[in-house]
C-alpha angles and dihedrals in degrees: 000000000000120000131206117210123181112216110280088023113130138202137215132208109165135216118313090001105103107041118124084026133113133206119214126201113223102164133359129002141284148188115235116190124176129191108244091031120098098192125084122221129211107185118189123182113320094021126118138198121206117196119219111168134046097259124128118251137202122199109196120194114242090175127014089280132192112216129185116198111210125184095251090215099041096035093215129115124259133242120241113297156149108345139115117209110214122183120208113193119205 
């Protein structure tokens, strides 16, 4: 599943769903944030996120960025699920 995000865009999703996934950078840069987790990731082109815990996470779009989610175990990509796009102008 690829996602486009414009920059300042943000995605949640939201607390448990994205467990076991991966996000995969393909263009730009974003800012990925998950509850529990006291790092913060930028992830530019070429870089990935895997999720481990239930925490929600918010991914925010430093650049207009192009992302692909892939079931980390399966390495496929995923259909089209649980997820609210929000956009947040300023």
């Amino acid at each position: 599943m690829e996602l486009l995000l414009e920059k300042n865009e943000i995605l949640d999703f939201g607390r448990g769903r994205l467990k076991g996934y991966e996000l995969l950078c393909l263009a730009g840069r974003c800012w990925l944030t998950q509850e529990g987790d006291s790092r913060d990731h930028l992830l530019a082109a070429g870089e990935r996120f895997t999720s481990r815990s239930r925490g929600r996470v918010l991914v925010t779009a430093i650049s207009g960025c192009r992302l692909t989610l892939v079931d980390a175990a399966a390495q496929q990509t995923c259909g089209e699920r649980f997820f609210q796009p929000l956009s947040v102008k300023g």
